[in-house]
N, C-alpha and C positions, 0 to 999 in steps of 0.2 A: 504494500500500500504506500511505499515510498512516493510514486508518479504521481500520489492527488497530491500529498503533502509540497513538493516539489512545483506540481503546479499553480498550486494554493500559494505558494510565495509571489512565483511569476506575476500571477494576475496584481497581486497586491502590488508587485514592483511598476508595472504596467497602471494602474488604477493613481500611484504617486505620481507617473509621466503625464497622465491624461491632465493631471489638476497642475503639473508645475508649465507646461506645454497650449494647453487649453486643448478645448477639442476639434478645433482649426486647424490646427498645426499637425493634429497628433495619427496622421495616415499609418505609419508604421506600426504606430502603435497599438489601433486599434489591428493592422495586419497580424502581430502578435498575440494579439489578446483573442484575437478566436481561435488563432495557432494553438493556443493552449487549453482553448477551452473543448478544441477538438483532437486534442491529446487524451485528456483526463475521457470522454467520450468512446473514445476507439482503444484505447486500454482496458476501460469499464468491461467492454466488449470480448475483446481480446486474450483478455488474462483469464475468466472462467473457462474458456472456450479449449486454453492449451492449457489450461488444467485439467478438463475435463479429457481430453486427448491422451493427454497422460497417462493419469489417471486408466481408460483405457487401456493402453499399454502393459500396465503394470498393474494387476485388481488388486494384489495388496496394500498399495501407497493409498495414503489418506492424503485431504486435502490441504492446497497449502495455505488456506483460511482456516484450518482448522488446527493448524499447528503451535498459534500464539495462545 
C-alpha cells in the first residue's frame, strides 16, 4: 500500500503548486495531478488482480493484504 501513500504526498505537493502558481499558470501541474490520480487508480486495479494471479499459481500462498 506504499503507491497510495506515495501518491497521497504527490497530490499534496501538487495541491501546494496549484495555490503558490495559481491555476492559470499551473498546466503541468494539473498534467500531474491526474498522472497520479490515475496511478493510485490503475494500481487499485492492478495489484488485487497479480495477487490474485499469484495466488493462483501457488494455492498455498495467502494474500498479500492479509499478511500485515
Amino acid at each position: 500500500m506504499f503507491w497510495i501513500h506515495a501518491s497521497a504526498i504527490t497530490i499534496a505537493l501538487l495541491v501546494v503548486g496549484f495555490a503558490i502558481a495559481g491555476l492559470a499558470d499551473s498546466f503541468w501541474l494539473i498534467y500531474w495531478a491526474i498522472v497520479a490520480v490515475f496511478t493510485v487508480l490503475a494500481w487499485g486495479m492492478v495489484g488485487p488482480l497479480r495477487d490474485r494471479w499469484r495466488r493462483s499459481r501457488r494455492p498455498g500462498e495467502k494474500s498479500a493484504d492479509s499478511l500485515s
